[in-house]
N, CA, C and O atoms as a Maestro MAE file, in Angstrom:
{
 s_m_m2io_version
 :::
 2.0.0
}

f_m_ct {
 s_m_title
 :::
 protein
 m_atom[324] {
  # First column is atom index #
  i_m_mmod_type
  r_m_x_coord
  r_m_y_coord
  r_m_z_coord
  i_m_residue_number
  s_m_chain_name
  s_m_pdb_residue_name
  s_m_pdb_atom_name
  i_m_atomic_number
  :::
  1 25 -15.283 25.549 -23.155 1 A "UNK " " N  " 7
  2 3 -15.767 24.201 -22.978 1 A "UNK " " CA " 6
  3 2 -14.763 23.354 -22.203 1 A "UNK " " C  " 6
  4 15 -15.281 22.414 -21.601 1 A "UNK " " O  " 8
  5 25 -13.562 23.467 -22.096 2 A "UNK " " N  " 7
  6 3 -12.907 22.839 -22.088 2 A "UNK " " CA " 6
  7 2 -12.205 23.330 -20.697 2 A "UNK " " C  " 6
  8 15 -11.211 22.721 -20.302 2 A "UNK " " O  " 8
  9 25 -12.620 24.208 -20.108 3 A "UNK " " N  " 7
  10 3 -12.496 24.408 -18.559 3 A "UNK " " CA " 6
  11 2 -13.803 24.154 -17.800 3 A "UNK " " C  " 6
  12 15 -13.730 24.083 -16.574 3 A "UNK " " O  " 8
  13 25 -15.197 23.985 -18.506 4 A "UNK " " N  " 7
  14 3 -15.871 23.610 -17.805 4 A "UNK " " CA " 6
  15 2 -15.962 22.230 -17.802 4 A "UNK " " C  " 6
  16 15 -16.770 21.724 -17.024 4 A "UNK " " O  " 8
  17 25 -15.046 21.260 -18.785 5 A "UNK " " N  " 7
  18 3 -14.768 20.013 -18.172 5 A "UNK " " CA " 6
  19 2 -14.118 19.708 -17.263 5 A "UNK " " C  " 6
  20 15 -14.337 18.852 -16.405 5 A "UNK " " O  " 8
  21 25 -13.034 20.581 -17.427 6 A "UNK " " N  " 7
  22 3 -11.996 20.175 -16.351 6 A "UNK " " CA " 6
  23 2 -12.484 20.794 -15.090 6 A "UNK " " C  " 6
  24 15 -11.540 20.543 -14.341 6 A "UNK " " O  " 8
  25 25 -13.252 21.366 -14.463 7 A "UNK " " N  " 7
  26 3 -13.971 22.005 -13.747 7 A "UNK " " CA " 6
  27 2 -15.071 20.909 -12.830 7 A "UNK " " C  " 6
  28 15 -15.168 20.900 -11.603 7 A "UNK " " O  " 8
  29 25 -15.893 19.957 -13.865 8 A "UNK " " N  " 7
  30 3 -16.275 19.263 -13.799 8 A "UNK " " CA " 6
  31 2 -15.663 17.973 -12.884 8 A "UNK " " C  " 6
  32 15 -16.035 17.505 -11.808 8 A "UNK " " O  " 8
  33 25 -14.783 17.686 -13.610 9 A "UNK " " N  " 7
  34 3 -13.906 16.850 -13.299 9 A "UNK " " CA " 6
  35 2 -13.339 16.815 -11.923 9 A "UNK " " C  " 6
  36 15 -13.349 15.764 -11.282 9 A "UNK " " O  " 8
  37 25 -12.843 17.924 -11.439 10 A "UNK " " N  " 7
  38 3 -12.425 18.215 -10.379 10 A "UNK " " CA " 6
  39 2 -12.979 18.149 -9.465 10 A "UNK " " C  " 6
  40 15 -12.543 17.602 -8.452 10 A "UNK " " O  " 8
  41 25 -14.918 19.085 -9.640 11 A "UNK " " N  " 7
  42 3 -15.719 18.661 -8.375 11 A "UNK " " CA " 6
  43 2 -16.069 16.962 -8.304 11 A "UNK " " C  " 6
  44 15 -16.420 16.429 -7.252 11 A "UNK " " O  " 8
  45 25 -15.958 16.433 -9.217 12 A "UNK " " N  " 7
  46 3 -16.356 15.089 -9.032 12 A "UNK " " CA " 6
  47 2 -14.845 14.017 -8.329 12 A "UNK " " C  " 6
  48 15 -14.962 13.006 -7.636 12 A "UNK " " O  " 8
  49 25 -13.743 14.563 -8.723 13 A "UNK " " N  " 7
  50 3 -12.630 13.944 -8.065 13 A "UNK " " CA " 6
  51 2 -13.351 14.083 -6.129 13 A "UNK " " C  " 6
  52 15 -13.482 13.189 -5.294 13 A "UNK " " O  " 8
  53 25 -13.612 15.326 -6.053 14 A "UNK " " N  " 7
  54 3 -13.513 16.438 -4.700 14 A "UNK " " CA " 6
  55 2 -14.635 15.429 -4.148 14 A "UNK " " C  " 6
  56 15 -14.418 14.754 -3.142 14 A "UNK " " O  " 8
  57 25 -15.826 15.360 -4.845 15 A "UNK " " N  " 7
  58 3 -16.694 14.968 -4.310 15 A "UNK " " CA " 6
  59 2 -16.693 13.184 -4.099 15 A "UNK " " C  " 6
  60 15 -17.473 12.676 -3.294 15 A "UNK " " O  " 8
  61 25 -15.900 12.490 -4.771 16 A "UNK " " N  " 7
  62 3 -15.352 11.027 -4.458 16 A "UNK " " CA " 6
  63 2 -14.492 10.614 -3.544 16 A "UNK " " C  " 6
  64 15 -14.470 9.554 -2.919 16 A "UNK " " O  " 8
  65 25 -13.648 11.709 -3.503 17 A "UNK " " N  " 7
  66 3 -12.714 11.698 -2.157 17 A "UNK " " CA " 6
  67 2 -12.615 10.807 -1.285 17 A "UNK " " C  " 6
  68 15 -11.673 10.032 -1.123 17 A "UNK " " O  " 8
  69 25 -13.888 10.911 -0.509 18 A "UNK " " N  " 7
  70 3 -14.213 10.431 0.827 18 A "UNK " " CA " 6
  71 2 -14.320 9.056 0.854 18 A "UNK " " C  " 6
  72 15 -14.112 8.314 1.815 18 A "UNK " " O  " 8
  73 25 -14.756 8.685 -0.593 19 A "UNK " " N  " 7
  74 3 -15.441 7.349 -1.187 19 A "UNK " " CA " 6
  75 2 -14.279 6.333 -1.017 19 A "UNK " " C  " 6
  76 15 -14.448 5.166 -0.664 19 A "UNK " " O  " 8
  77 25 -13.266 6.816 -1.263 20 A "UNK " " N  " 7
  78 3 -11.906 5.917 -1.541 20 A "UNK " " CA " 6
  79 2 -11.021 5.644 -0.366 20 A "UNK " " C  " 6
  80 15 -10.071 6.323 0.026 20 A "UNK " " O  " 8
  81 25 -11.650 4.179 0.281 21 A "UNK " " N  " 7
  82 3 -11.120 3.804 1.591 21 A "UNK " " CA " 6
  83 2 -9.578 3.834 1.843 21 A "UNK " " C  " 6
  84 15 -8.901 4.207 0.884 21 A "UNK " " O  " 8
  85 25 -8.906 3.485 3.031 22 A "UNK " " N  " 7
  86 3 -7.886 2.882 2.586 22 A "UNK " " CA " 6
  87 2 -7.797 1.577 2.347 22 A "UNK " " C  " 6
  88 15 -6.712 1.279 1.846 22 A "UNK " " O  " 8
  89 25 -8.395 0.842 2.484 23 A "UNK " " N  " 7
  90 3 -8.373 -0.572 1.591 23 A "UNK " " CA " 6
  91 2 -7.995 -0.287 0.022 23 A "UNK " " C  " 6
  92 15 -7.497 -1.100 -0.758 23 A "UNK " " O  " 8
  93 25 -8.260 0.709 -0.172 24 A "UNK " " N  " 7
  94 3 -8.250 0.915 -1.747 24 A "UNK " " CA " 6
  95 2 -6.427 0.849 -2.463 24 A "UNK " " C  " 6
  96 15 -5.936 0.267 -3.430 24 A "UNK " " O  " 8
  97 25 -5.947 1.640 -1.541 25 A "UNK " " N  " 7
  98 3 -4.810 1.581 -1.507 25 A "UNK " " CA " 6
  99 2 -3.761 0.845 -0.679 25 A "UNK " " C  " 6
  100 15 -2.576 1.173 -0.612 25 A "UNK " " O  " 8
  101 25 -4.347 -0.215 -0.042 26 A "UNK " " N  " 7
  102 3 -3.050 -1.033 0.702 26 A "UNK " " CA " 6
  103 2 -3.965 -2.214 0.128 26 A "UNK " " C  " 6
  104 15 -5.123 -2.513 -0.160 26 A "UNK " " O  " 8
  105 25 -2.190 -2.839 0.174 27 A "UNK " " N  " 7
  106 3 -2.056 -4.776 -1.211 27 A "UNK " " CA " 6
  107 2 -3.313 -5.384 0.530 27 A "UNK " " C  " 6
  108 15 -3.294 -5.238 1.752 27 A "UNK " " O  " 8
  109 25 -4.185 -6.056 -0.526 28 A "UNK " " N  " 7
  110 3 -4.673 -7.203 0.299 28 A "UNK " " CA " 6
  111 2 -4.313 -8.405 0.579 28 A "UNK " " C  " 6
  112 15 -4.850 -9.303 1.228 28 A "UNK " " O  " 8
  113 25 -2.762 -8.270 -0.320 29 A "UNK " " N  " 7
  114 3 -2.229 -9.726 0.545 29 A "UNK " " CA " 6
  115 2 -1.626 -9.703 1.943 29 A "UNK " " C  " 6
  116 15 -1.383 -10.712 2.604 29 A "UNK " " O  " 8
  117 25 -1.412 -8.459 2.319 30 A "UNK " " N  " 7
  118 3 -0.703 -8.517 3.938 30 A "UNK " " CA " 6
  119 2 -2.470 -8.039 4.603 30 A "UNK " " C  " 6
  120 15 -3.473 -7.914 3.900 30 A "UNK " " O  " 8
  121 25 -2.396 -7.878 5.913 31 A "UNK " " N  " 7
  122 3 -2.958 -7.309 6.754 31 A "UNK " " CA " 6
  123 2 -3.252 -5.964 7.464 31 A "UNK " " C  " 6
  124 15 -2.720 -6.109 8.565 31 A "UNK " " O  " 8
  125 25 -3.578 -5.251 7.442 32 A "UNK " " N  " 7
  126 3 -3.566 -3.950 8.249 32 A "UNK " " CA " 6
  127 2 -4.034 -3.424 9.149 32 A "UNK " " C  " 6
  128 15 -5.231 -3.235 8.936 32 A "UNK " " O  " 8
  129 25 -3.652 -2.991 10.292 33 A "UNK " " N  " 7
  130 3 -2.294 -1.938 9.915 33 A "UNK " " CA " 6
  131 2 -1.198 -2.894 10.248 33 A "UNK " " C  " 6
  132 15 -1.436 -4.061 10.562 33 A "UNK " " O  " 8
  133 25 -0.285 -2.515 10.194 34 A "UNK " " N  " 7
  134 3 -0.170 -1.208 8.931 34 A "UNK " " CA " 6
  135 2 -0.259 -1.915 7.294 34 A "UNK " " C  " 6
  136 15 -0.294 -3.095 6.943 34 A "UNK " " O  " 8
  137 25 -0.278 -0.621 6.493 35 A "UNK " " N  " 7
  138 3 -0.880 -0.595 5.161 35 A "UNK " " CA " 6
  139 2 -0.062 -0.642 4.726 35 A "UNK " " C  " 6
  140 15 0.846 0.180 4.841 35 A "UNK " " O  " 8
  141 25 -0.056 -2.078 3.743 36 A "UNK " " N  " 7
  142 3 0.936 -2.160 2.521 36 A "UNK " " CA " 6
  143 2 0.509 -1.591 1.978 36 A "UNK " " C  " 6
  144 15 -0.697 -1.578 1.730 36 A "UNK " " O  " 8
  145 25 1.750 -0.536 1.370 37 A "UNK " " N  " 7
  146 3 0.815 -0.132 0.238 37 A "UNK " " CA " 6
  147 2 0.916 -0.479 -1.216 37 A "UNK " " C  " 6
  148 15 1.896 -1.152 -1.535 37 A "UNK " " O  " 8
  149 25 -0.033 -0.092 -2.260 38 A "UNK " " N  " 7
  150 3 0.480 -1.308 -3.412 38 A "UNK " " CA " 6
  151 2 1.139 -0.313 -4.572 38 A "UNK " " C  " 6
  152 15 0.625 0.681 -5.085 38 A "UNK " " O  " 8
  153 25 2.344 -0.858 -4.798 39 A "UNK " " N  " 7
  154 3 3.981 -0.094 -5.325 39 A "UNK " " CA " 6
  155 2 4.103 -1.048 -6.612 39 A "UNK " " C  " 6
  156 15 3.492 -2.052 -6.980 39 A "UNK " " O  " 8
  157 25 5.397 -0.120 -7.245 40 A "UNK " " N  " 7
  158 3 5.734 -1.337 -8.044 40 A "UNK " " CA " 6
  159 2 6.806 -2.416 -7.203 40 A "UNK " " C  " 6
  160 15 7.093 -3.538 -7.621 40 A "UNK " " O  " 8
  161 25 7.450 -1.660 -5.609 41 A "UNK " " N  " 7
  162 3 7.935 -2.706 -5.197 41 A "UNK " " CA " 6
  163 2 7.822 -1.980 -3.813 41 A "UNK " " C  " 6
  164 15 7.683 -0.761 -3.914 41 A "UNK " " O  " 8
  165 25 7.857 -2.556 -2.361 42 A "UNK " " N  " 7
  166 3 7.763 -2.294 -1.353 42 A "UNK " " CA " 6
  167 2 8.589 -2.962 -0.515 42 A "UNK " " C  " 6
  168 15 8.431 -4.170 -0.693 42 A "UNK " " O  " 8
  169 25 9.703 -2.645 0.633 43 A "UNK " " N  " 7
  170 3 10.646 -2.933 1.065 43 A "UNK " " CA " 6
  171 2 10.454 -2.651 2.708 43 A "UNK " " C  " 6
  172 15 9.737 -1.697 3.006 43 A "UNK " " O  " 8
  173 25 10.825 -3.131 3.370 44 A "UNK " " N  " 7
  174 3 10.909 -3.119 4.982 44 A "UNK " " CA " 6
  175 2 11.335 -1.807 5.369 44 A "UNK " " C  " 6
  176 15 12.378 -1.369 4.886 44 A "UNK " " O  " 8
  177 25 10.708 -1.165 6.127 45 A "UNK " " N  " 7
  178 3 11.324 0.247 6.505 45 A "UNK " " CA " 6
  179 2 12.524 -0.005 7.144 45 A "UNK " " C  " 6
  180 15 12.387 -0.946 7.926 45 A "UNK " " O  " 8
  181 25 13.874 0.541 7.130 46 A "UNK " " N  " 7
  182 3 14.847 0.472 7.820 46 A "UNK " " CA " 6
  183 2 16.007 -0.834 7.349 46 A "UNK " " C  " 6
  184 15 17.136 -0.837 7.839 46 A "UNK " " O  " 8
  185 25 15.619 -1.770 6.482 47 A "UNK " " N  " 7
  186 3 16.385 -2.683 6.265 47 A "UNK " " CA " 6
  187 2 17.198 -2.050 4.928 47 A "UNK " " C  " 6
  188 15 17.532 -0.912 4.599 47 A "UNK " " O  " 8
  189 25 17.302 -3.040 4.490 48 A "UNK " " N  " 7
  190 3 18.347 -2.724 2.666 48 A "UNK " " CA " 6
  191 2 18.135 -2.556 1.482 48 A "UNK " " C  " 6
  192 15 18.889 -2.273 0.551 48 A "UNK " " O  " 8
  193 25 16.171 -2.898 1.589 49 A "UNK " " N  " 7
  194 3 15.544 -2.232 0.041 49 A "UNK " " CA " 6
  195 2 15.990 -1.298 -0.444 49 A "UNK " " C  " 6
  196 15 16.910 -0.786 0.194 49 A "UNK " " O  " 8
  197 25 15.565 -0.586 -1.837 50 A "UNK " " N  " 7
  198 3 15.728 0.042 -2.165 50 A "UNK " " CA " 6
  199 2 14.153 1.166 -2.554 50 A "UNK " " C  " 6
  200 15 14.022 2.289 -3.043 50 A "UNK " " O  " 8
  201 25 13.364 0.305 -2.118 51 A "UNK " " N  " 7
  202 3 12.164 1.347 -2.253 51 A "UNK " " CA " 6
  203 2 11.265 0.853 -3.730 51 A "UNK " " C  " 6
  204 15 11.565 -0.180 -4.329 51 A "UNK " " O  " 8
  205 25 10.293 1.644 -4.119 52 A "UNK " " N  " 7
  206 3 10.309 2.998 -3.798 52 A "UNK " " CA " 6
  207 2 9.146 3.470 -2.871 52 A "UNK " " C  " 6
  208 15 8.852 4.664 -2.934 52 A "UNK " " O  " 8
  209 25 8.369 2.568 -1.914 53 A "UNK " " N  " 7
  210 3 8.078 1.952 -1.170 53 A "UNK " " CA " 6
  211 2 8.279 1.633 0.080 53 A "UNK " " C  " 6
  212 15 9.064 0.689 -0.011 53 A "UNK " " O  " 8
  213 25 8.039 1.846 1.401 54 A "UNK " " N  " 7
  214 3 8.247 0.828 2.624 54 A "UNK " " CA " 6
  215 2 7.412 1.145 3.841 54 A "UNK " " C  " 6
  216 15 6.865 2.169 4.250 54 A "UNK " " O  " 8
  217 25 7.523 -0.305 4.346 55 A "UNK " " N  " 7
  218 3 6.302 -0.551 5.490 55 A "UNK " " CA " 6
  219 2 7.020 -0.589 6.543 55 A "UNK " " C  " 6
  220 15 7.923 -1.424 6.502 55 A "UNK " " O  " 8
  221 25 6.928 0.081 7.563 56 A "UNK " " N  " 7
  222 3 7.106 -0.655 8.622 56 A "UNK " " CA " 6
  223 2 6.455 -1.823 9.175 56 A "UNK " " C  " 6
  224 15 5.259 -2.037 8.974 56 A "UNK " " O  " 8
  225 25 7.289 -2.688 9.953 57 A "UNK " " N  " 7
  226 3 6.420 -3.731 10.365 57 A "UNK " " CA " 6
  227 2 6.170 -3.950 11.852 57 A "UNK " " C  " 6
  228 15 6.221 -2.944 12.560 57 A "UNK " " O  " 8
  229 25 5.892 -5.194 12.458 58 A "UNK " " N  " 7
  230 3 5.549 -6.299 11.493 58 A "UNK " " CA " 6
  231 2 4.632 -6.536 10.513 58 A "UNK " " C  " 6
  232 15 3.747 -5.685 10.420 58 A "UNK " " O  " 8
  233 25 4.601 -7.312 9.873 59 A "UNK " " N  " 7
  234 3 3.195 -7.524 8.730 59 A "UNK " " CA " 6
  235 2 2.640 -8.588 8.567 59 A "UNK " " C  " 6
  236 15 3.352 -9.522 8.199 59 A "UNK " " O  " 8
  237 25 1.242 -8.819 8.772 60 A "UNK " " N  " 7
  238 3 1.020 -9.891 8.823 60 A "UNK " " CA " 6
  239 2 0.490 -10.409 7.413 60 A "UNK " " C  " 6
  240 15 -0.444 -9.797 6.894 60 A "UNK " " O  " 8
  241 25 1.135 -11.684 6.674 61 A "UNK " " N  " 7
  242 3 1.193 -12.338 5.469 61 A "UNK " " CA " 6
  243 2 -0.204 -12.820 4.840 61 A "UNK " " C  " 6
  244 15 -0.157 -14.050 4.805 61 A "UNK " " O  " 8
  245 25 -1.455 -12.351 4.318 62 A "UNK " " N  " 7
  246 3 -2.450 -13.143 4.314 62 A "UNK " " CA " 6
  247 2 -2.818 -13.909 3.254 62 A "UNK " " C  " 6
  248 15 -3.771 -14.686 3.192 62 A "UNK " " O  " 8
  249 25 -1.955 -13.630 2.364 63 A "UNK " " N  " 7
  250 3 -2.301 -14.356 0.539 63 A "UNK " " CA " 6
  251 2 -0.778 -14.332 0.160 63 A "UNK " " C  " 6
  252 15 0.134 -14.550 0.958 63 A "UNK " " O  " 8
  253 25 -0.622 -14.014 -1.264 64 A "UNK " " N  " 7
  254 3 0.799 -14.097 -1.761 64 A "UNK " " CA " 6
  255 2 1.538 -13.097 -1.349 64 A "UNK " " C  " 6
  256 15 1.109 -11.944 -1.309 64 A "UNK " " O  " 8
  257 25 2.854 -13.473 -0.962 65 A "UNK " " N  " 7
  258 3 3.461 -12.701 -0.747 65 A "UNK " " CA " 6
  259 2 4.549 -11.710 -1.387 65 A "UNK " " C  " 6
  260 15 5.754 -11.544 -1.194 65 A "UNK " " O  " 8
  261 25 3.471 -11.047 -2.345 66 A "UNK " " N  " 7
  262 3 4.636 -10.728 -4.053 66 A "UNK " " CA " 6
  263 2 5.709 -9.671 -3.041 66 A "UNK " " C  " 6
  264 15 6.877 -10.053 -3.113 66 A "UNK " " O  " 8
  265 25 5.585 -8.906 -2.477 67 A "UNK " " N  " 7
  266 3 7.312 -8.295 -2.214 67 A "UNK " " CA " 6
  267 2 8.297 -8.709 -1.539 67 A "UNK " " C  " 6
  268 15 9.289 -8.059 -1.211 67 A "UNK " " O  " 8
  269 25 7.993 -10.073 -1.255 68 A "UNK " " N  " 7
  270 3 8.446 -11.263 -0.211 68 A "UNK " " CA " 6
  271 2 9.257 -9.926 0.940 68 A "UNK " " C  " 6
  272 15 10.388 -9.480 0.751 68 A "UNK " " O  " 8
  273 25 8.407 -9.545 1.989 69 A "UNK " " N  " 7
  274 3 8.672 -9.096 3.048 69 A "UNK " " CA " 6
  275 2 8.634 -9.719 4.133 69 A "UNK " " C  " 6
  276 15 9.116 -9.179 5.129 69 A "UNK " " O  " 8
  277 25 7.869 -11.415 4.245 70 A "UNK " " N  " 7
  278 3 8.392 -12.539 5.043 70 A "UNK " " CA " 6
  279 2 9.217 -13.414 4.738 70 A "UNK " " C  " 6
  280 15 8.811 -14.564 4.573 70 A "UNK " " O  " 8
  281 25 10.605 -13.098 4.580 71 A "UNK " " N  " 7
  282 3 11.854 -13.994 4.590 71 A "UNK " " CA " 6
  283 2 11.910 -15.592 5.057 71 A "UNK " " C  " 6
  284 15 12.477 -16.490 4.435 71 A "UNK " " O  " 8
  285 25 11.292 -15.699 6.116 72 A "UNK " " N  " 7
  286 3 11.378 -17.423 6.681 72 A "UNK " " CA " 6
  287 2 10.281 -17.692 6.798 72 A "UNK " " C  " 6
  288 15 10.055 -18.442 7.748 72 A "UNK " " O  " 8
  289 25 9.065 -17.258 5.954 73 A "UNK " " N  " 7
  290 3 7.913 -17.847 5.608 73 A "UNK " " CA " 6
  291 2 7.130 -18.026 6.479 73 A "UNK " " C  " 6
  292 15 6.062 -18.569 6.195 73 A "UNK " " O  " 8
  293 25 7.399 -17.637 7.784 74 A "UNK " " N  " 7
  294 3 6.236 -18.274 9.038 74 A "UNK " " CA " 6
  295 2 4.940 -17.039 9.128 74 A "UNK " " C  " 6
  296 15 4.271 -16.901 10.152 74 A "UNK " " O  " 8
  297 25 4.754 -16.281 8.008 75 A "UNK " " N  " 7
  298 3 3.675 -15.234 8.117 75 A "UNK " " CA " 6
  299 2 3.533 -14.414 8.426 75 A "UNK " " C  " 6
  300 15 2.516 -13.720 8.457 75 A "UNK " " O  " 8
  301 25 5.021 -14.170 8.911 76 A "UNK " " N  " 7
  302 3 4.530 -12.554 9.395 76 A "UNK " " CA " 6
  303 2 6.027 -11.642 8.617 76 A "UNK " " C  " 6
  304 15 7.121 -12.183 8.779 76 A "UNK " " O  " 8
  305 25 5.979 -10.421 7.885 77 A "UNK " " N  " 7
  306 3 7.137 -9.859 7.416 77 A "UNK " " CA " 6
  307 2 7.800 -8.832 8.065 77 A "UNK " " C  " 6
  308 15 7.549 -8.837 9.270 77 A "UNK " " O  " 8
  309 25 8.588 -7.911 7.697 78 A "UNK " " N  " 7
  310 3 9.672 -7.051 8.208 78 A "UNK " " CA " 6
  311 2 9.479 -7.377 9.684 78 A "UNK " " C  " 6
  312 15 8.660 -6.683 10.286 78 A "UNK " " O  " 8
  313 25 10.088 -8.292 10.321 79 A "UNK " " N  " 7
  314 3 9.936 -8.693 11.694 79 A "UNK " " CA " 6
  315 2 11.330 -7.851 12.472 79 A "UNK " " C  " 6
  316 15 12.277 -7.654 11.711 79 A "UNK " " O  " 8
  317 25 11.459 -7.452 13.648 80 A "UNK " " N  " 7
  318 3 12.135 -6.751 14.168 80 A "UNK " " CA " 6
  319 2 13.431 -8.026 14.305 80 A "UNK " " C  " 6
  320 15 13.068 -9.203 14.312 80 A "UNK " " O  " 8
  321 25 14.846 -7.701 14.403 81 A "UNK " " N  " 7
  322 3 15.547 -8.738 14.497 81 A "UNK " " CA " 6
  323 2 16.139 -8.486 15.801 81 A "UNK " " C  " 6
  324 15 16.926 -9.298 16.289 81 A "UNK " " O  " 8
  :::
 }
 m_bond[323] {
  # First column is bond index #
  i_m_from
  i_m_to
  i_m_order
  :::
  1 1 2 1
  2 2 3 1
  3 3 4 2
  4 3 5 1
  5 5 6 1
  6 6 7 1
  7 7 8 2
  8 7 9 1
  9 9 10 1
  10 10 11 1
  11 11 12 2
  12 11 13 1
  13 13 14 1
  14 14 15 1
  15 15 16 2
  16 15 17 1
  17 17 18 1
  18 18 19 1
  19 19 20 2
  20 19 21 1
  21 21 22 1
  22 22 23 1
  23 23 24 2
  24 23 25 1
  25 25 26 1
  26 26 27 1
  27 27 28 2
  28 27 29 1
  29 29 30 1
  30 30 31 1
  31 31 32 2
  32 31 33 1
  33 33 34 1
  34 34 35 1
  35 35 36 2
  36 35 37 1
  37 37 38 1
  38 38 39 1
  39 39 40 2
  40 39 41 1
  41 41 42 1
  42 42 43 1
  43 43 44 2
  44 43 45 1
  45 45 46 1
  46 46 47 1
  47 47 48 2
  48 47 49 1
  49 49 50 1
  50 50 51 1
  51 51 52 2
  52 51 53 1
  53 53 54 1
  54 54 55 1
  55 55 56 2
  56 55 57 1
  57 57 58 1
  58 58 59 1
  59 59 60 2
  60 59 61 1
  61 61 62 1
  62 62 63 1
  63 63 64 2
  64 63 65 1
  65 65 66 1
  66 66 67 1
  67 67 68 2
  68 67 69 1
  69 69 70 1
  70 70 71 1
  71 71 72 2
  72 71 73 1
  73 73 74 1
  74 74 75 1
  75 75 76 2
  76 75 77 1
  77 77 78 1
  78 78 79 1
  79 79 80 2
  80 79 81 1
  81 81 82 1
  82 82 83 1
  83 83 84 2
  84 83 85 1
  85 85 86 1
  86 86 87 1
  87 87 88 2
  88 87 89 1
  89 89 90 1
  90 90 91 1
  91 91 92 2
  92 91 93 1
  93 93 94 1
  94 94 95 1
  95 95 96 2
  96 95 97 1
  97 97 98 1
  98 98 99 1
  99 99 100 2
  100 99 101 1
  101 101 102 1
  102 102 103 1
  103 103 104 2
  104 103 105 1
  105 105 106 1
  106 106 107 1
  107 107 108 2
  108 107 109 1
  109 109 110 1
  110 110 111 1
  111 111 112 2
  112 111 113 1
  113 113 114 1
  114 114 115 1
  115 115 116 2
  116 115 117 1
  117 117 118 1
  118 118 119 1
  119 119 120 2
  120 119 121 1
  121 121 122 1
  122 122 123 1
  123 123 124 2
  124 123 125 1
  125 125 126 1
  126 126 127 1
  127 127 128 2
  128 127 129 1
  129 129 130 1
  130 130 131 1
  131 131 132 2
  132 131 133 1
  133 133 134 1
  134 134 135 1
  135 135 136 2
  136 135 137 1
  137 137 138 1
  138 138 139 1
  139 139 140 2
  140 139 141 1
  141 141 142 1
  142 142 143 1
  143 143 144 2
  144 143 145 1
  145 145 146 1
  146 146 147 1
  147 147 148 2
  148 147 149 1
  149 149 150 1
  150 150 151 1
  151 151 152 2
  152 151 153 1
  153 153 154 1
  154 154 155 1
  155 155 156 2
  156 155 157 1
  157 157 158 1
  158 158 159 1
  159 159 160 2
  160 159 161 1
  161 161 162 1
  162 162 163 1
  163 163 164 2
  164 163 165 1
  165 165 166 1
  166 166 167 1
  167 167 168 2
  168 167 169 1
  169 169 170 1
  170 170 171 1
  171 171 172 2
  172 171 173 1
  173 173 174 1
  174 174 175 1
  175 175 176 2
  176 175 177 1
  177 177 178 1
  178 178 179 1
  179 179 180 2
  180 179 181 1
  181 181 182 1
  182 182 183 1
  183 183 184 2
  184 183 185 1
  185 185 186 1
  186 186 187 1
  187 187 188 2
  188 187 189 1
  189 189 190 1
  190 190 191 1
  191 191 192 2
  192 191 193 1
  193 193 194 1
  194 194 195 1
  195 195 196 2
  196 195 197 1
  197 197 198 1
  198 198 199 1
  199 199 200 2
  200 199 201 1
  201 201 202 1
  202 202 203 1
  203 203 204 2
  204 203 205 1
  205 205 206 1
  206 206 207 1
  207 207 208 2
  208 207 209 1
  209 209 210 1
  210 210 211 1
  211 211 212 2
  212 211 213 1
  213 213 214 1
  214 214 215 1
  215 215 216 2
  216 215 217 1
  217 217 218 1
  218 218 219 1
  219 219 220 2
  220 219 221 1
  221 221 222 1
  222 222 223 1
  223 223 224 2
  224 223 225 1
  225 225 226 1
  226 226 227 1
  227 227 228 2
  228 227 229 1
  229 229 230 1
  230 230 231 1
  231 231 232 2
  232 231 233 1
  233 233 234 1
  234 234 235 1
  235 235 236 2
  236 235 237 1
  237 237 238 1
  238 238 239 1
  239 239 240 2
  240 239 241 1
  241 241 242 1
  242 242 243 1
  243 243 244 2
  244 243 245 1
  245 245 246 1
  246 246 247 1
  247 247 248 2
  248 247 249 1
  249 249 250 1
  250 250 251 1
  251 251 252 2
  252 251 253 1
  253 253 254 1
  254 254 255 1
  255 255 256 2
  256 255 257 1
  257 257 258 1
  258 258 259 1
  259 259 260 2
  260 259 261 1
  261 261 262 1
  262 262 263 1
  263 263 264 2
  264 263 265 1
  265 265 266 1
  266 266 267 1
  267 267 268 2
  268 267 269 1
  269 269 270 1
  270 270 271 1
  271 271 272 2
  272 271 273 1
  273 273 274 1
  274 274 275 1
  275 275 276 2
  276 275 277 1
  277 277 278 1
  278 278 279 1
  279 279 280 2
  280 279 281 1
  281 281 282 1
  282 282 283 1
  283 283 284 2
  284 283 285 1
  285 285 286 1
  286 286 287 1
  287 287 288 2
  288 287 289 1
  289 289 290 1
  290 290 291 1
  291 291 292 2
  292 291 293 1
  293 293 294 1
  294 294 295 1
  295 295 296 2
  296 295 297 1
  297 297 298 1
  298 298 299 1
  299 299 300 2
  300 299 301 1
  301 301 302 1
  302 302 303 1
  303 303 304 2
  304 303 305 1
  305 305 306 1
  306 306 307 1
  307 307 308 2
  308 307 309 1
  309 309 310 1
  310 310 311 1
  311 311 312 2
  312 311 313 1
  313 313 314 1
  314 314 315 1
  315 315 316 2
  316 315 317 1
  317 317 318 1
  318 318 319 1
  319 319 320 2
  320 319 321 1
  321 321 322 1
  322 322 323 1
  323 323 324 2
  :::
 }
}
């Protein structure tokens, strides 16, 4: 019984697959592309985060900005310096 759940289970993961955009997985407070993706914390590719997480950018800011990846607030984050 208990492999034909997990059996179950699996074709239905297999068969949802497709279903699961990437919207699903990148934060809708930035913009994409590129895809934030949603972490317990997300950091600028190449700068001094620590992860476990990172975007390259730029990024554009569209709601809150919980991993504050726009530093001087003008909307757009990990900006090239």
């Amino acid at each position: 019984m208990r492999v034909w759940l997990l059996l179950t289970f699996l074709c239905m993961m297999a068969f949802l697959q497709p279903a699961i955009s990437q919207s699903a997985v990148c934060d809708p407070n930035y913009a994409n592309p590129p895809c934030v993706p949603i972490a317990r914390d997300v950091d600028c590719a190449g700068g001094n985060g620590n992860g476990p997480a990172y975007v390259k950018g730029p990024v554009r800011v569209i709601g809150r900005d919980i991993y504050r990846l726009d530093r001087d607030n003008n909307g757009v984050g990990c900006e090239p310096k």
